[in-house]
C-alpha positions, 0 to 999 in steps of 0.5 A, a space after each residue: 464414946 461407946 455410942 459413936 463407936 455403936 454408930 460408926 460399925 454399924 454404918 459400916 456394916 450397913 456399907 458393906 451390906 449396900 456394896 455386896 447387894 450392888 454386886 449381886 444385881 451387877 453380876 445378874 445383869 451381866 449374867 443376862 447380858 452374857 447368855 444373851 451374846 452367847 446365843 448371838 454367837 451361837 446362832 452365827 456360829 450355827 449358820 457358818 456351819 451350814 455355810 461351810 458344810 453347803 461349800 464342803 460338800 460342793 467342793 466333795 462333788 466336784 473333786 468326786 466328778 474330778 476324780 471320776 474322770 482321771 480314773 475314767 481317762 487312765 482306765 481309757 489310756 490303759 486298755 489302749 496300751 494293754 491293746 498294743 502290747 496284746 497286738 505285739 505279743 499276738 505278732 510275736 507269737 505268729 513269729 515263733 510259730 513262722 520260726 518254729 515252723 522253719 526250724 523243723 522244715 530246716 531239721 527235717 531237709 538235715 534229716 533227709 541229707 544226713 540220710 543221703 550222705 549215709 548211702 553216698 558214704 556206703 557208695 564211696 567206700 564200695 567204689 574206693 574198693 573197686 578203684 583198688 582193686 582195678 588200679 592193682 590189676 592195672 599195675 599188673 598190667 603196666 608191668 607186664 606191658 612195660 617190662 618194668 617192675 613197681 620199683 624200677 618206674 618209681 626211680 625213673 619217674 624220680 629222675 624225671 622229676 629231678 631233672 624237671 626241679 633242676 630245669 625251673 630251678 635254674 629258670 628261679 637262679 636266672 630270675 634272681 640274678 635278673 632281679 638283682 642286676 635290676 636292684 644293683 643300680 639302686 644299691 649302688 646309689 645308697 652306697 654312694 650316697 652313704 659315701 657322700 655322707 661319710 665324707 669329711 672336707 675341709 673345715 673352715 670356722 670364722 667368728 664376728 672378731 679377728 685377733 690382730 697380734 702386737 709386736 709390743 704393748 707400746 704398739 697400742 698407744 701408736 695404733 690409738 694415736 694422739 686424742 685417738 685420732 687414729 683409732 677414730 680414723 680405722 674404725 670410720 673408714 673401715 666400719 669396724 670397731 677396733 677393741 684394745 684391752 689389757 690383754 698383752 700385745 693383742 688387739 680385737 676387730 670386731 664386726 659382723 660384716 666379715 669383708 669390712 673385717 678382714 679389711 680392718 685387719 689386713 690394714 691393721 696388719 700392714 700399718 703395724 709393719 710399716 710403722 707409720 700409722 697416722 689418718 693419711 696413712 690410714 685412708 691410703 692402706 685402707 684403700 689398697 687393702 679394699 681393692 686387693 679384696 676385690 679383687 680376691 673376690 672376683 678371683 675366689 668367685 671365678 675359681 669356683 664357678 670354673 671348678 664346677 663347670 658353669 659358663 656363662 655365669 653374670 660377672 656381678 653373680 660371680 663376684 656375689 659367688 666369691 663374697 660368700 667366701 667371707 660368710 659363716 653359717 653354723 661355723 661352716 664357710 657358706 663357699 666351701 659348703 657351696 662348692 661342696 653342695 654342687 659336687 654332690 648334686 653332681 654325683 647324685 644327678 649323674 647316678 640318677 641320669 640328670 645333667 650333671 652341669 645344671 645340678 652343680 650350678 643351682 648346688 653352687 647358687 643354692 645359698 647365694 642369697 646369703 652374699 646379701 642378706 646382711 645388706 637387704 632385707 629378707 630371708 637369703 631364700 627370698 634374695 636369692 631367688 630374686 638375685 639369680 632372676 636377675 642375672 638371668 639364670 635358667 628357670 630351673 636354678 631359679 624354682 630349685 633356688 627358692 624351692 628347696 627349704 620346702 618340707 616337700 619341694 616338686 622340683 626334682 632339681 630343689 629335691 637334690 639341693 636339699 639332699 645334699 646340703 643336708 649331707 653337707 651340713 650334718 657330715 662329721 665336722 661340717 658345723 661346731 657347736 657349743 659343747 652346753 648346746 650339744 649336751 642338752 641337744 643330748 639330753 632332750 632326746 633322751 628325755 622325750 624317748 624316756 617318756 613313753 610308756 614301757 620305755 625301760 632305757 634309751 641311749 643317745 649315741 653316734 653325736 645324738 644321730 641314733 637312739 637306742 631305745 630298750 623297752 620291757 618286754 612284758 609291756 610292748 609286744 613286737 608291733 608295739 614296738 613299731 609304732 613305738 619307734 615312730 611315734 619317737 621319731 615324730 615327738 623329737 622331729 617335733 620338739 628338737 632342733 638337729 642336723 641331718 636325721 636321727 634314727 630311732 632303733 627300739 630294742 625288745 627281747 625277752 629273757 627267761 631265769 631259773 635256778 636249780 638247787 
């Protein structure tokens, strides 16, 4: 047992011993194996080095000649410039000594007149003391000559003065009084004018309804009629639409042609009275009722055209003068505005020299397209142009008919049309409107005239005719204010639609405070 334990360790040490051995002789080769490479490596090494330093300094070179070069060409560039800015600087030094050289020529000329100007003074003053001298002696003179002393001529040449002031200033008066008699004529025609405007007419509002009253709520079942027979039967025939509500006793016609309505209610009215309402009935008052419009037409045309003097006048031109009697605009009767328009076209053409007749006519037929408009279509400009070419007006009522909505018609006769219809349609109490419409008409122009700067208040008054307008002192000066008051005027004319004019008046005053304690 001790024996093969022997032999086994010592095998084992022989082992160990083989192992270490094999080691040692491996890492031997490998050690050679390693120099070996590691002078491979060295060497190459060795040669990329060569390499990289031949390119490096190639590359050095060039960026040496490169660099060389730039400097070479800057240097270049450089001297040029410095050429130039010594050029200039060699002209502006010949400038200053051109210049300096002026100025002490200039100092010297100062030099010689201040000289001279001294011995003119000394002159002066011995010739102002001689001139005294001999105007004393020449008093003297006169004196004993004239027989007058100092005082005496002093009065008498006052008087001859004063009576020379008294001749030119009666020679002034007469230039005056000249100017104004020129300038009266003028003034004459603004106070008319202001008269015109001032002038309230006959007013006349209608709606697009008519009230027709009941002599009883029983009375509505009859106007009605059987399965509404009757009503149907009104309203075809006459075109109108009859309303009937619970309101007592009242009956509406409402349309927007006012002829075919006031036929309805003249028809109403008769039927209503004789108590006999049914469709025959019906036709046979509808009928006499058209024909007595007619006729009242005619006759409404006619007195008109004779109350402005106008003849020869189309007899369907005419008619078309009376049917204007059934049309509203703004409220305002376009007839009655009509005839009204033709007076004061009269006046103003008879102030101005023109003829009175022609300027009434294109008055009276300035608005006849209106007669048709709700039957033709168009602007009532545009129809009553072609309407008075028509029937063969004059070419003057024509141009001024179709002329005068214009923003600045040449026709002198268009000029009066649109002066006096804009006299009429803004007169106190020509047109209505809605109380809501006038108060923010109000309103508006108070806001754009709040709205420039300075602006401390404004007031609408007269009906929104006139804006007073207070701006702070310390903000616009005078000629601020003018252009103020029209730079207004242009932003409302701009913005808000308004009868007649509106006049911006701009109010600017300076106040001053102080207390004493």
């Amino acid at each position: 047992m001790i024996w093969f334990i022997t032999n086994a360790v010592l095998a084992f040490a022989l082992g160990v011993l083989a192992y270490y051995v094999f080691r040692v002789i491996r890492d031997k080769k490998n050690l050679e194996l390693g120099k070996t490479e590691a002078q491979i490596l060295i060497e190459s090494a060795k040669k990329d080095a060569q390499k990289i330093k031949a390119g490096g300094e190639l590359q050095a070179r060039e960026i040496i000649e490169k660099s060389k070069s730039e400097v070479e060409r800057d240097t270049r560039e450089r001297q040029k410039e410095f050429s130039k800015v010594e050029k200039r600087l060699q002209a502006r030094e010949e400038n200053l000594d051109k210049k300096y050289e002026s100025v002490e020529r200039r100092e010297m000329e100062i030099t010689r007149k201040e000289r001279e100007i001294t011995a003119k003074d000394k002159v002066v003053i011995e010739k102002e003391k001689e001139l005294d001298s001999i105007i004393t002696e020449a008093k003297k003179r006169i004196e004993e000559v004239a027989g007058m002393t100092q005082e005496a001529a002093k009065k008498e040449l006052i008087n001859i003065i004063e009576n020379e002031a008294k001749h030119d200033a009666a020679k002034k008066l007469k230039q005056i009084e000249d100017e104004l008699h020129e300038k009266a004529e003028s003034k004459a025609k603004d106070i008319i004018a202001l008269a015109i405007q001032k002038y309230a007419g006959q007013y006349t509002s209608e709606k697009t309804i008519s009230v027709v009253n009941l002599p009883n709520d029983e009375m509505k079942g009859r106007i009605i009629g059987r399965e509404g027979r009757n009503i149907r039967s009104i309203e075809s025939r006459t075109g109108v639409d009859i309303i009937i509500d619970d309101t007592p006793e009242t009956v509406v016609v409402s349309s927007l042609n006012p002829i075919r309505r006031e036929v309805a209610r003249i028809a109403l009215e008769r039927l209503i009275a004789d108590g006999r309402i049914h469709p025959t009935r019906i036709e046979e008052v509808v009928a006499e009722v058209e024909n007595e419009i007619e006729k009242e037409i005619q006759k409404s045309g006619e007195e008109a055209v004779f109350d402005i003097g106008a003849h020869n006048m189309h007899p369907e031109l005419v008619k078309l003068v009376g049917k204007l009697k059934y049309r509203t605009s703004f409220s305002q009767n376009i007839l009655n505005h009509s005839l009204e328009v033709a007076f004061i076209c009269g006046v103003i053409a008879g102030e101005l020299g023109f003829n009175v007749k022609t300027a009434r006519r294109v008055g009276l037929l300035h608005d006849i397209g209106k007669a048709l408009d709700h039957e033709v279509e168009g602007s009532h400009v545009e129809i009553g142009e072609e309407v008075v070419r028509k029937y063969g007006e004059p070419p003057e009522v024509v141009e001024a008919v179709a002329k005068y909505h214009d923003p600045q018609p040449q026709s002198i006769w268009a000029i009066l049309v649109q002066a006096s219809d804009a006299i009429s349609a803004a007169r106190p109490g020509a047109r209505r409107e809605m109380y809501e419409t006038y108060v923010k008409r109000i309103e508006e122009i108070e806001r754009i005239a709040s709205s420039f700067r300075g602006v401390e208040k404004c007031y609408a008054i007269q009906a929104g005719r006139e804006v007073r307008v207070i701006v702070e002192s310390g903000k616009v000066n005078d000629e601020e204010a003018v252009l103020l008051s029209n730079e207004i005027a242009k932003k409302i004319q701009r913005e808000v639609a308004f009868p007649g004019q509106v006049k911006i008046t701009v109010i600017r005053e300076v106040r001053a405070t102080a207390y004493a304690t």
